[in-house]
N, CA, C and O atoms as a printed pandas DataFrame, in Angstrom:
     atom_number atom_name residue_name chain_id  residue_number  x_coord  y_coord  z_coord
0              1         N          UNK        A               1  -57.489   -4.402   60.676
1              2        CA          UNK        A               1  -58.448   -3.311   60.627
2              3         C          UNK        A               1  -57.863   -2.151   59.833
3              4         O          UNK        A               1  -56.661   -1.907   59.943
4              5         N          UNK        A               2  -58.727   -1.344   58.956
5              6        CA          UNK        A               2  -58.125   -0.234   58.340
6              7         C          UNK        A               2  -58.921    0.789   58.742
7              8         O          UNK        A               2  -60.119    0.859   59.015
8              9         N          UNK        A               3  -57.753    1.807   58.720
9             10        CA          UNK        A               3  -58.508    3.143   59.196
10            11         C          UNK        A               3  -58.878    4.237   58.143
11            12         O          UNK        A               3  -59.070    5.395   58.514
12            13         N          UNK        A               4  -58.997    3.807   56.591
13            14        CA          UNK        A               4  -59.391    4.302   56.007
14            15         C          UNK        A               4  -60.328    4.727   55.766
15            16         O          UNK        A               4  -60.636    3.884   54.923
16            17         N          UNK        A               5  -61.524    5.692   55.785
17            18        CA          UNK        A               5  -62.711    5.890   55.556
18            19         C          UNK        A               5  -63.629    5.747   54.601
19            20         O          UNK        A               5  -64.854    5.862   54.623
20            21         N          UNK        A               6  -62.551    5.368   53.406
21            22        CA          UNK        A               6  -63.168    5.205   51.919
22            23         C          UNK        A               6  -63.842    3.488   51.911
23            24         O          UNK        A               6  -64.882    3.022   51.446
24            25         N          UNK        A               7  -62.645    2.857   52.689
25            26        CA          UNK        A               7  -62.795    1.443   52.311
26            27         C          UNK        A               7  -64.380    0.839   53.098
27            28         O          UNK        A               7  -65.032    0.857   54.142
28            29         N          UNK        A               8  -64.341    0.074   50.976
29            30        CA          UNK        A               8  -65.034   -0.919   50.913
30            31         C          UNK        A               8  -66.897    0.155   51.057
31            32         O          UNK        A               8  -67.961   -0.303   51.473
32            33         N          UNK        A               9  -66.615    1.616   50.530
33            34        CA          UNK        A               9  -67.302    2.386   49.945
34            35         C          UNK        A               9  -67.636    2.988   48.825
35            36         O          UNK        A               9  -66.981    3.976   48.493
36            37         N          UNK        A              10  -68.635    2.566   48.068
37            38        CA          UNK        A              10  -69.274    2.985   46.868
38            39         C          UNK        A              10  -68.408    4.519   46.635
39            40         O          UNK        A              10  -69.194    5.399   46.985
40            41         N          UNK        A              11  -67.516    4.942   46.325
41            42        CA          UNK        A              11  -66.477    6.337   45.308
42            43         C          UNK        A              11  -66.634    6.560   44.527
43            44         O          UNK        A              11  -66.077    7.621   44.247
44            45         N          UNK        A              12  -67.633    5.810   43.131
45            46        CA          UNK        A              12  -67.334    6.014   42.099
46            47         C          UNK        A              12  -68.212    5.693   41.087
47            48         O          UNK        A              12  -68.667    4.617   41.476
48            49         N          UNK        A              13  -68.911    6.032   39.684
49            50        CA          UNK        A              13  -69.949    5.876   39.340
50            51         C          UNK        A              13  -69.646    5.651   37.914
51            52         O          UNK        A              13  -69.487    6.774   37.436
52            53         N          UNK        A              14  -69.445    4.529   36.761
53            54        CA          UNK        A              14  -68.939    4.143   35.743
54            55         C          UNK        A              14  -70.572    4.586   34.871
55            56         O          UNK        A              14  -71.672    4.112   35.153
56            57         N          UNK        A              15  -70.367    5.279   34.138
57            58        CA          UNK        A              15  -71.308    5.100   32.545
58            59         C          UNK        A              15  -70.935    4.381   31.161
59            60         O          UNK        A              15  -69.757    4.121   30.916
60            61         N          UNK        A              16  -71.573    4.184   30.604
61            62        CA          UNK        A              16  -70.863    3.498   29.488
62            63         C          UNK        A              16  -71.082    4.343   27.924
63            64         O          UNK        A              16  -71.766    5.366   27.966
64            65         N          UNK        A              17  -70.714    4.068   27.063
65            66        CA          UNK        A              17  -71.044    5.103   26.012
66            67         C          UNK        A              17  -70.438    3.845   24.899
67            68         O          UNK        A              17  -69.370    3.315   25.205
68            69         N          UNK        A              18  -71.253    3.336   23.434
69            70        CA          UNK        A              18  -70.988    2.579   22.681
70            71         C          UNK        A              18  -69.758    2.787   21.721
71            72         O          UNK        A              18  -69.013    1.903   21.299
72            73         N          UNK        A              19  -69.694    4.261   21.441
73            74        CA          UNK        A              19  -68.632    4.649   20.428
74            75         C          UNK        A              19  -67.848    5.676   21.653
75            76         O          UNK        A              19  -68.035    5.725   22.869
76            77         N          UNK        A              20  -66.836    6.505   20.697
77            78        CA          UNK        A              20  -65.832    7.241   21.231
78            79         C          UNK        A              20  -67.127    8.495   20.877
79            80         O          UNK        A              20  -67.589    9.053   21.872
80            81         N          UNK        A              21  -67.642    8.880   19.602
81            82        CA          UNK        A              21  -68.491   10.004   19.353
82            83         C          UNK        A              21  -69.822    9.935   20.791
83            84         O          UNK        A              21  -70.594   10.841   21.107
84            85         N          UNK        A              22  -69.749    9.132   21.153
85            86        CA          UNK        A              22  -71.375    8.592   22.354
86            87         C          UNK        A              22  -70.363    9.416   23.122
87            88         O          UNK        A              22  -70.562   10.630   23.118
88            89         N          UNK        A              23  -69.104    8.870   23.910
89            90        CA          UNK        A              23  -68.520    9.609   24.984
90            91         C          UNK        A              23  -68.457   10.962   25.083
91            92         O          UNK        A              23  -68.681   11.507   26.164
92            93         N          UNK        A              24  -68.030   11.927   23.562
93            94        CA          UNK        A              24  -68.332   12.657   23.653
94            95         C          UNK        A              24  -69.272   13.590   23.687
95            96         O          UNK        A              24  -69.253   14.801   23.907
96            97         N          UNK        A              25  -70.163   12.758   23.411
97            98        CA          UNK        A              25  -71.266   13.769   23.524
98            99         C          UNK        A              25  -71.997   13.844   24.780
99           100         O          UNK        A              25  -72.592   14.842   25.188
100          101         N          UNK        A              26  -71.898   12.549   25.449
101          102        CA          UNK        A              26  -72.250   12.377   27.149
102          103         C          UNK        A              26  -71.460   12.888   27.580
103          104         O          UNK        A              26  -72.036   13.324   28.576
104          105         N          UNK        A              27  -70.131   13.357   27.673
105          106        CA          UNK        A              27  -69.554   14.581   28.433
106          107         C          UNK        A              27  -69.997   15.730   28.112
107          108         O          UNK        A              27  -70.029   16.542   29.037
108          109         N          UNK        A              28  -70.382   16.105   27.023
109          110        CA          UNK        A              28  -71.184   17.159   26.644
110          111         C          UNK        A              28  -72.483   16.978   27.060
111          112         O          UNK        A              28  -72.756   18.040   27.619
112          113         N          UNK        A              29  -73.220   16.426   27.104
113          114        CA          UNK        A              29  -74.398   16.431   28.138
114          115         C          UNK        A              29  -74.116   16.517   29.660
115          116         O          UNK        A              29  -74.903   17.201   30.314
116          117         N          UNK        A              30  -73.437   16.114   30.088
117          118        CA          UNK        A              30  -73.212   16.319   31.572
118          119         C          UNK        A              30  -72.366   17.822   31.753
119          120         O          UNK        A              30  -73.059   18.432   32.567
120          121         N          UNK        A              31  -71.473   18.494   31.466
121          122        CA          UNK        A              31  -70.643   19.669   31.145
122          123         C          UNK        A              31  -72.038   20.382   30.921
123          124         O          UNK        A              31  -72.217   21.021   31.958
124          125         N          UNK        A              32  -72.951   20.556   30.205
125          126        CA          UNK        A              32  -73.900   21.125   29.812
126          127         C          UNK        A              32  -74.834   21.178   31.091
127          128         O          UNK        A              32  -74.760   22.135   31.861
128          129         N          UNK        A              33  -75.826   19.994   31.330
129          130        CA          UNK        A              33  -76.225   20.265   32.028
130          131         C          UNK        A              33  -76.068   20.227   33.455
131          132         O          UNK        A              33  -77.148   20.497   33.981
132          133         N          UNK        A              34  -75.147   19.996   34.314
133          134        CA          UNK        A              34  -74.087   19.903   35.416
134          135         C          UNK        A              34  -73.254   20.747   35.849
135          136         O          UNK        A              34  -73.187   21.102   37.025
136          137         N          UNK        A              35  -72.407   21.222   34.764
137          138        CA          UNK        A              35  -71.391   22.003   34.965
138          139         C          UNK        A              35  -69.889   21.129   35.397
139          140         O          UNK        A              35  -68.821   21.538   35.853
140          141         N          UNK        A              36  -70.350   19.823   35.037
141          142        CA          UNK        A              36  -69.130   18.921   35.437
142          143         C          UNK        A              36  -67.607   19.111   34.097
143          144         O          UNK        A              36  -67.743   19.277   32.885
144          145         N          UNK        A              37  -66.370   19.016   34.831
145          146        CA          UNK        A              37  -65.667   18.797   34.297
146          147         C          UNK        A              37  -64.768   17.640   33.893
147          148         O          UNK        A              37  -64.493   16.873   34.817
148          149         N          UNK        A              38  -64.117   17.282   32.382
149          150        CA          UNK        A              38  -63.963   15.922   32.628
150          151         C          UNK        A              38  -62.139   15.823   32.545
151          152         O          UNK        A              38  -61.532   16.870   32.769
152          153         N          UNK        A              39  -61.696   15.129   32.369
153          154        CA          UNK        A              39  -60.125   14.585   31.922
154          155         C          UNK        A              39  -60.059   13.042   31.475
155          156         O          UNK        A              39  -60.422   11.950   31.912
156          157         N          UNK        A              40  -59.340   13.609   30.269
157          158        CA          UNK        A              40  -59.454   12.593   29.309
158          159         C          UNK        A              40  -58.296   11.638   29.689
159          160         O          UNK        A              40  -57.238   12.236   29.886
160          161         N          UNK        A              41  -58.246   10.269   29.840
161          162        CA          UNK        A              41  -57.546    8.966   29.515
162          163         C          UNK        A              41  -57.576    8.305   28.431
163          164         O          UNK        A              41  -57.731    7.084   28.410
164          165         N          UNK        A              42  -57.435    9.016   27.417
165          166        CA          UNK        A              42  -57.139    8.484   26.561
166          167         C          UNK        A              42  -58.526    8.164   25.357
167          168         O          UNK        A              42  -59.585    8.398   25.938
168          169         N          UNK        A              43  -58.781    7.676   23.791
169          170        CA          UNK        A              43  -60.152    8.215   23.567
170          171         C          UNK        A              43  -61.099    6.992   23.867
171          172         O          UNK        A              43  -61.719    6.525   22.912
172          173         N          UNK        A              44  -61.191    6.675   24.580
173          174        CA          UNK        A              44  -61.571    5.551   25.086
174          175         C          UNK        A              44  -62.540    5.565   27.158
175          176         O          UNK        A              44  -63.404    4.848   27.664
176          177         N          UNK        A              45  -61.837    6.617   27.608
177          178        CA          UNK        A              45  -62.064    6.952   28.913
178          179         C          UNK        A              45  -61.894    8.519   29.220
179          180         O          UNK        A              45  -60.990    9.240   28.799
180          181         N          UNK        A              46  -62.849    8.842   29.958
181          182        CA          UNK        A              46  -62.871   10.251   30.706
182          183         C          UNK        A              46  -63.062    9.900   32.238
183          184         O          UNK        A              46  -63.097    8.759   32.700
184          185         N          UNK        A              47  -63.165   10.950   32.864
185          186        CA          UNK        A              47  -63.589   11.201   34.014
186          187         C          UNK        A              47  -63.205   12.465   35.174
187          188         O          UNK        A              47  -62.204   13.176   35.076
188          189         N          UNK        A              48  -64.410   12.586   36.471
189          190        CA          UNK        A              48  -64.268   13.785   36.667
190          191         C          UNK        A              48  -65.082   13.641   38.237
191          192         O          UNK        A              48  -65.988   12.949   38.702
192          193         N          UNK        A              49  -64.261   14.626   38.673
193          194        CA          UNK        A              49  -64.164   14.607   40.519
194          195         C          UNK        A              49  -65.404   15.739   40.618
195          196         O          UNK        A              49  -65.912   15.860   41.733
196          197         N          UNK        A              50  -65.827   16.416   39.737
197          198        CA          UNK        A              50  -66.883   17.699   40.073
198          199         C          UNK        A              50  -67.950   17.147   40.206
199          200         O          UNK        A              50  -68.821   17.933   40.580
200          201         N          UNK        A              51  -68.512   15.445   39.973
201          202        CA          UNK        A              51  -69.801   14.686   39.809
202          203         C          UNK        A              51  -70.572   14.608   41.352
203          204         O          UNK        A              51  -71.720   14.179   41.472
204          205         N          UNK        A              52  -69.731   15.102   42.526
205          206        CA          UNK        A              52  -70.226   14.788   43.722
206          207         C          UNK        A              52  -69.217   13.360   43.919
207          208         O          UNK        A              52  -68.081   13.810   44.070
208          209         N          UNK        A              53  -69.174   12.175   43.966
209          210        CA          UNK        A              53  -68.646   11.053   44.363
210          211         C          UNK        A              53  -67.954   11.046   42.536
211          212         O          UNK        A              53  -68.512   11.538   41.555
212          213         N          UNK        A              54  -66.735   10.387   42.576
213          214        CA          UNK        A              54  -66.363   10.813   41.413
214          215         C          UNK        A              54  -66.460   10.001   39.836
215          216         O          UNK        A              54  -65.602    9.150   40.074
216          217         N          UNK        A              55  -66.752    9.799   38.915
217          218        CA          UNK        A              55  -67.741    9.120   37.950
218          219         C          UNK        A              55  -66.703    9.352   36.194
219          220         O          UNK        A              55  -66.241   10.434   35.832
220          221         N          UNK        A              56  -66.616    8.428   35.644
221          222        CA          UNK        A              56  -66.212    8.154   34.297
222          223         C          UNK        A              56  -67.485    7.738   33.339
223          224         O          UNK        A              56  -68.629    7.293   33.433
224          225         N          UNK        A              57  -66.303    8.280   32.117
225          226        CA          UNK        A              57  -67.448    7.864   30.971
226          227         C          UNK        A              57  -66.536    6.919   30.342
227          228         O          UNK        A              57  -65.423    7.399   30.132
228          229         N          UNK        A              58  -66.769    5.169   29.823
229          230        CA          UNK        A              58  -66.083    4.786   29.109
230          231         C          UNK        A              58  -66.878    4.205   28.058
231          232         O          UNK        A              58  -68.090    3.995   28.100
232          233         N          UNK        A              59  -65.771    3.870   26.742
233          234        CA          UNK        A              59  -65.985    3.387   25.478
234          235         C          UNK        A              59  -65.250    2.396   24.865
235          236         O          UNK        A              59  -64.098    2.179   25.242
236          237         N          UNK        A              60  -66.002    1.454   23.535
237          238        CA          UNK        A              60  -65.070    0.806   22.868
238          239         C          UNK        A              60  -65.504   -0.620   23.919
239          240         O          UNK        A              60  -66.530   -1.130   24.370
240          241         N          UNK        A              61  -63.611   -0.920   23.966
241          242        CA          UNK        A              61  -63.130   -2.279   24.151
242          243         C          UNK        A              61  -63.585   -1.911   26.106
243          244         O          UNK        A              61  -64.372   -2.650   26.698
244          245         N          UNK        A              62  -63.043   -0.925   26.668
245          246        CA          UNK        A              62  -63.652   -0.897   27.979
246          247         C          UNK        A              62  -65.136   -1.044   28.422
247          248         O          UNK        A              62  -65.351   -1.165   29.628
248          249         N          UNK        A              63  -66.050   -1.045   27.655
249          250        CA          UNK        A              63  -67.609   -1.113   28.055
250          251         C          UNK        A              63  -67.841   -2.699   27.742
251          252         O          UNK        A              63  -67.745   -3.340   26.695
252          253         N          UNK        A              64  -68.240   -3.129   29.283
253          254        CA          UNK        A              64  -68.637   -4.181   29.581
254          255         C          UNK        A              64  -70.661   -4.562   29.924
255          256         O          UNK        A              64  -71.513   -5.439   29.780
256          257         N          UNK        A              65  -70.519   -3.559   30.294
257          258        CA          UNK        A              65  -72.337   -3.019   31.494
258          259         C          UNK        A              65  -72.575   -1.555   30.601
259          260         O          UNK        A              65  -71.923   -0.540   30.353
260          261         N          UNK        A              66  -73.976   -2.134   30.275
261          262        CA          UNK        A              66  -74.709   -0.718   29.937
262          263         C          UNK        A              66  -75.355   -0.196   31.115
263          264         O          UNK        A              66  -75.908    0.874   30.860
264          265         N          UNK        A              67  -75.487   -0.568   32.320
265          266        CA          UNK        A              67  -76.021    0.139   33.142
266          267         C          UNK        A              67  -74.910    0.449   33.867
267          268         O          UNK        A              67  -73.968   -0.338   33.782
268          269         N          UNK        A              68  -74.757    1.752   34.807
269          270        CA          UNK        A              68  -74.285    2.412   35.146
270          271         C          UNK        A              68  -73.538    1.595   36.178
271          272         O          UNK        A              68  -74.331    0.994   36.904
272          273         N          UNK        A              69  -72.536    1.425   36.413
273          274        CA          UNK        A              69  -71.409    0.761   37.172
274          275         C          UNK        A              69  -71.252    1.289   38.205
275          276         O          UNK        A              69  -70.714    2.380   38.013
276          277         N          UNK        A              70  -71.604    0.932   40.169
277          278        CA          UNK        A              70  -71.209    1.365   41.107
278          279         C          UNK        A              70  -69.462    0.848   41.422
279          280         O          UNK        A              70  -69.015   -0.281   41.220
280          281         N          UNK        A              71  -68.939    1.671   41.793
281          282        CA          UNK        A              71  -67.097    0.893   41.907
282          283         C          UNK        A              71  -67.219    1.685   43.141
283          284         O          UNK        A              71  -67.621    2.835   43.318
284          285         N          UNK        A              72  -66.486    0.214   44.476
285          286        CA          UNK        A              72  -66.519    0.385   45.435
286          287         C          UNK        A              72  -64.426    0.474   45.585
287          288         O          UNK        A              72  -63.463    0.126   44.901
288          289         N          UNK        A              73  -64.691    1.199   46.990
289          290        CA          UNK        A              73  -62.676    1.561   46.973
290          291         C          UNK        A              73  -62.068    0.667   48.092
291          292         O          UNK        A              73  -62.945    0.553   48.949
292          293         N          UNK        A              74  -61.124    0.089   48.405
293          294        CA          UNK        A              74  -60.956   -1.057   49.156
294          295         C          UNK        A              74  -59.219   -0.379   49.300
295          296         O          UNK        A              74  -58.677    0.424   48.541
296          297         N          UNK        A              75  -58.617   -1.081   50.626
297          298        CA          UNK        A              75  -57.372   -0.936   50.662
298          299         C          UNK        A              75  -56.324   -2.052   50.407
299          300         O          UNK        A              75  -55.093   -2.087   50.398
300          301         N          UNK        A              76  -57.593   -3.194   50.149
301          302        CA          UNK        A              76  -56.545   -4.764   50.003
302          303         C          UNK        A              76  -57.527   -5.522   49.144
303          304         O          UNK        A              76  -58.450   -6.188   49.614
304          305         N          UNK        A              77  -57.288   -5.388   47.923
305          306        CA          UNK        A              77  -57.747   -5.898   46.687
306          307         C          UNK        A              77  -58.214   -6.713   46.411
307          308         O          UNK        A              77  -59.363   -6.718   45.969
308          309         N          UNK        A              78  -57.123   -8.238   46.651
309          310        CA          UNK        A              78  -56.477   -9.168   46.959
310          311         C          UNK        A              78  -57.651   -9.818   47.930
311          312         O          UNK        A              78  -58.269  -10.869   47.759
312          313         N          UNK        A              79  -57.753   -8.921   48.930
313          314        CA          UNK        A              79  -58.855   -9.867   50.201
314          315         C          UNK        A              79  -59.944   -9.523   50.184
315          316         O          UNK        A              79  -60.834  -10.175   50.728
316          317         N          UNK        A              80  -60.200   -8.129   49.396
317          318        CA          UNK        A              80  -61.794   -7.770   48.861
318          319         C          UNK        A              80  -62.476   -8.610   48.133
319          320         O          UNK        A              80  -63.673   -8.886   48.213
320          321         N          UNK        A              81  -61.123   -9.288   46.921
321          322        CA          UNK        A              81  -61.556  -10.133   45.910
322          323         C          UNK        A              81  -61.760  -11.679   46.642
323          324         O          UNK        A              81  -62.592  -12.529   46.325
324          325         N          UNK        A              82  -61.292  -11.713   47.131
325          326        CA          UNK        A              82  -61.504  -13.405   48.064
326          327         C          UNK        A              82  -62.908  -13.247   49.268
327          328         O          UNK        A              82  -63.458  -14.255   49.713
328          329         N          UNK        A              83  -63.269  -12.047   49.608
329          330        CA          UNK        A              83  -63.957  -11.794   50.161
330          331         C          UNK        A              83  -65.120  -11.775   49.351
331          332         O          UNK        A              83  -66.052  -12.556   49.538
332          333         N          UNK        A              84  -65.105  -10.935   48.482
333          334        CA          UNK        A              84  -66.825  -10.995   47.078
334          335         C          UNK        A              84  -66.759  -12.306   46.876
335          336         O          UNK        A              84  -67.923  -12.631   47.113
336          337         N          UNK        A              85  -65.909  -13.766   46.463
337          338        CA          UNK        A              85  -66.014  -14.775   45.686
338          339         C          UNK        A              85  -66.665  -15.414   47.124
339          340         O          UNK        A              85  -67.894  -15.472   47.113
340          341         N          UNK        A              86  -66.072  -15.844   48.216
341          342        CA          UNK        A              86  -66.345  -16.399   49.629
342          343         C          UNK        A              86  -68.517  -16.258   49.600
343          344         O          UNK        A              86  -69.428  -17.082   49.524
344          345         N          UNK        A              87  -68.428  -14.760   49.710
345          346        CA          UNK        A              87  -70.142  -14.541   50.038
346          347         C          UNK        A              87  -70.987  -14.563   48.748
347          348         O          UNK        A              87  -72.150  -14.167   48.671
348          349         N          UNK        A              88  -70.135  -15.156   47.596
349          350        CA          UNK        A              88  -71.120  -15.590   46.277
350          351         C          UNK        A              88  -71.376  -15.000   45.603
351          352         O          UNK        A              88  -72.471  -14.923   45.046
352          353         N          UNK        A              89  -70.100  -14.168   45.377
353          354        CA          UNK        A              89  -70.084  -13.147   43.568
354          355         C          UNK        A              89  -69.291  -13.568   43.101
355          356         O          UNK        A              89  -68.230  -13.993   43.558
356          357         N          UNK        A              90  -69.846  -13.500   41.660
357          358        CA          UNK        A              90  -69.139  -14.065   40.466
358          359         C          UNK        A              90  -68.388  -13.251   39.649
359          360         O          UNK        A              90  -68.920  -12.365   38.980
360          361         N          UNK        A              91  -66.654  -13.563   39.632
361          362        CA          UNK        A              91  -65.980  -12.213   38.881
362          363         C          UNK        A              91  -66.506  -12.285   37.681
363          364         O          UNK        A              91  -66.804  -13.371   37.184
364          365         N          UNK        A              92  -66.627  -11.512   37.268
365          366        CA          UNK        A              92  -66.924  -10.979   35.182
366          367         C          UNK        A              92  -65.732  -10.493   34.988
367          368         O          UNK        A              92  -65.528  -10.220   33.805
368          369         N          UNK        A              93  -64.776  -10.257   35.768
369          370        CA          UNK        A              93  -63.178   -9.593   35.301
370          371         C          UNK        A              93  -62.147   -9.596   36.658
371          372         O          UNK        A              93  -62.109   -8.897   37.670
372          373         N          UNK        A              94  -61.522  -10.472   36.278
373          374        CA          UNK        A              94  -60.272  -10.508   37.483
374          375         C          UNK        A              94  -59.330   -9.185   37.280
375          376         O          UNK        A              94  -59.257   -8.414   36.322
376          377         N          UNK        A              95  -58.745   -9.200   38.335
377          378        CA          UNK        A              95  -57.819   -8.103   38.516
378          379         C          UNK        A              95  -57.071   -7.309   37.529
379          380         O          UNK        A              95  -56.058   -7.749   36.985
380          381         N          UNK        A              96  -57.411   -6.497   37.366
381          382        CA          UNK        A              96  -56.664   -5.468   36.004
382          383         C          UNK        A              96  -56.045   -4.064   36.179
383          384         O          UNK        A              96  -56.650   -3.184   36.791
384          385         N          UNK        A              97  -54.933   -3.888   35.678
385          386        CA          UNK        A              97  -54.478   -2.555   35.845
386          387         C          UNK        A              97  -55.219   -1.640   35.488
387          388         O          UNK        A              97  -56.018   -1.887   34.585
388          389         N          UNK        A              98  -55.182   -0.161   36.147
389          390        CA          UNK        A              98  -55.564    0.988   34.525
390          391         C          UNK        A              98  -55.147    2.391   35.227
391          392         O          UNK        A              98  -54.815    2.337   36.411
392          393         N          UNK        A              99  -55.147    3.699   34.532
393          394        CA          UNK        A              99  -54.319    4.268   35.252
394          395         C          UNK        A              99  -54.731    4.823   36.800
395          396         O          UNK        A              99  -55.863    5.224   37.075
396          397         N          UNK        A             100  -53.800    4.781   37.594
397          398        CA          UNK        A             100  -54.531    5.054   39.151
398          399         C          UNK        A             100  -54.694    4.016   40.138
399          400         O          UNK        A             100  -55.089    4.028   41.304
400          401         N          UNK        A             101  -54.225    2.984   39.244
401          402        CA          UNK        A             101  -54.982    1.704   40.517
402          403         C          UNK        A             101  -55.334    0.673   39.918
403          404         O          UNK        A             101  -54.900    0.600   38.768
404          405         N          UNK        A             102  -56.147   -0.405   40.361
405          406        CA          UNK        A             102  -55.914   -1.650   39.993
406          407         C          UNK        A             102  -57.766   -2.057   39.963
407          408         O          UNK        A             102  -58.540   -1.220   40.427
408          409         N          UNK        A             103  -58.252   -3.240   39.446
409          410        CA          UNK        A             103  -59.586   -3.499   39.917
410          411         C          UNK        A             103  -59.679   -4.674   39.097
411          412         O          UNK        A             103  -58.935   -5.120   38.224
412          413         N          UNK        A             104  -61.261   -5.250   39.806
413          414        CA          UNK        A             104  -62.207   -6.593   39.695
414          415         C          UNK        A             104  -63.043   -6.030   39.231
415          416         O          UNK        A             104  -63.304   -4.828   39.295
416          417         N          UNK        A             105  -63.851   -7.333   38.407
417          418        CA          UNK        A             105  -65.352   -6.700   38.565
418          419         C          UNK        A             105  -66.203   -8.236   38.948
419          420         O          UNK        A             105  -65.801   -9.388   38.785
420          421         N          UNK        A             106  -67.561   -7.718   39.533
421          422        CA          UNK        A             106  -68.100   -8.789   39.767
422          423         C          UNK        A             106  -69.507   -8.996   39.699
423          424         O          UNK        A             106  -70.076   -7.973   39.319
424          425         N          UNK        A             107  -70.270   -9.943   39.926
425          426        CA          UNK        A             107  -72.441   -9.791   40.154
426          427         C          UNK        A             107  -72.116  -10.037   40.830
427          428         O          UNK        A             107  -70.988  -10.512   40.960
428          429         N          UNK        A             108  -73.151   -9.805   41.896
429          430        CA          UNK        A             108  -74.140  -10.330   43.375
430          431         C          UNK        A             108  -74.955  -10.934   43.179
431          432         O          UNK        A             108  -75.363  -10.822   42.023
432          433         N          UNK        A             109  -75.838  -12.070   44.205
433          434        CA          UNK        A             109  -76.933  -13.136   43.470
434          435         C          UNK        A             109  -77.617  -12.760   43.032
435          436         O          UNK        A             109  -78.333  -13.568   42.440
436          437         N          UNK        A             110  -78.032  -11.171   42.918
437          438        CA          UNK        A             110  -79.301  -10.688   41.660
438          439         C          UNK        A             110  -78.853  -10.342   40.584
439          440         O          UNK        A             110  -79.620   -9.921   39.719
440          441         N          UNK        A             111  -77.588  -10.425   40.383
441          442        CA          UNK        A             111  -77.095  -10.145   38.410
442          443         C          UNK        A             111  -76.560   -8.595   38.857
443          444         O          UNK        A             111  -75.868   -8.142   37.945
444          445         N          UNK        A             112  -76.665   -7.783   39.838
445          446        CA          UNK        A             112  -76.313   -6.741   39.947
446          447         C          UNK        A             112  -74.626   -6.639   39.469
447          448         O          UNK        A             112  -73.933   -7.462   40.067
448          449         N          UNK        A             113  -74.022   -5.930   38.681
449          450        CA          UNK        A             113  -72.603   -5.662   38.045
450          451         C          UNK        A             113  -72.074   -4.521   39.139
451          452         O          UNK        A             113  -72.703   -3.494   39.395
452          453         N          UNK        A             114  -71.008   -4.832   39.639
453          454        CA          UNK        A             114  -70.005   -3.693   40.592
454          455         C          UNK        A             114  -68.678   -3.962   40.228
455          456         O          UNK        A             114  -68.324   -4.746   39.347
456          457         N          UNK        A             115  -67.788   -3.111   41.119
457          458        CA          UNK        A             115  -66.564   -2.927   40.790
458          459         C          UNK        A             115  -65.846   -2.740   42.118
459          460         O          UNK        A             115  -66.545   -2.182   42.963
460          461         N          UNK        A             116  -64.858   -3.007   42.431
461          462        CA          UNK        A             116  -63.640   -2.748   43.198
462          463         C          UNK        A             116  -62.623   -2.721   43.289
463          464         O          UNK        A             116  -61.911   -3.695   43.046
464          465         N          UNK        A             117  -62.127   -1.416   43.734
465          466        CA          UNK        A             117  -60.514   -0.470   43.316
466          467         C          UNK        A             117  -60.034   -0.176   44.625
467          468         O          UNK        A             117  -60.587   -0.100   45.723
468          469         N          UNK        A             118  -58.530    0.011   44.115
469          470        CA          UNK        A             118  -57.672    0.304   45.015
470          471         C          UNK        A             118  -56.517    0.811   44.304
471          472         O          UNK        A             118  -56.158    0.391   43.204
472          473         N          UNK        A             119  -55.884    1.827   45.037
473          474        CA          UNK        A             119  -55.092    2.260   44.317
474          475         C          UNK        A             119  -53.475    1.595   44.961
475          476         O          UNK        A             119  -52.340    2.021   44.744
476          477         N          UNK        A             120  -53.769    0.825   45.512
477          478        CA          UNK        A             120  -52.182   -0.108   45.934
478          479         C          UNK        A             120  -52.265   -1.194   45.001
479          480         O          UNK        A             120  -51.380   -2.048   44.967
């Protein structure tokens, strides 16, 4: 049992943007109309804790899903991921580093695209 409160809860909200110029300008649309702030990973990834639940913009070689990516937070990766495959999701991306933590990605039987992170 974990006593974490996050786990295996929707944290996080992925956008996608086609070029590096798209990213910037969708941080500039959100900064604009939001007041959100972002931090850059590099020109390829942003992201920013002022979104309410906290949300990236990525580009390039990282954009997989044009629709907006829910990423759920887990404390055991490892058994989240054996756990999504068990009840019949299909990875689209096994386990990968990036900075902060580690993640999967996967569908659910309606084609729905998610994500799950952990920072162990």
């Amino acid at each position: 049992m974990h006593n974490d409160p996050r786990h295996h809860r929707i944290d996080y909200i992925e956008f996608s943007a086609p070029t590096a110029a798209a990213l910037a300008q969708t941080k500039e649309f959100y900064s604009g109309a939001f007041g959100w702030e972002y931090q850059g990973w590099g020109p390829e990834y942003s992201d920013t804790q002022t979104s309410g639940a906290g949300s990236g913009v990525a580009s390039g070689i990282a954009v997989g899903n044009k629709s907006p990516l829910a990423v759920i937070y887990c404390v055991d990766l490892e058994t989240s991921k054996a756990r999504v495959v068990t009840a019949g999701g299909k990875l689209t991306r096994d386990i990968f580093d990036f900075p902060g933590g580690r993640r999967f990605q996967f569908t659910d039987p309606a084609g729905n695209e998610l994500a799950v992170w952990s920072d162990k």
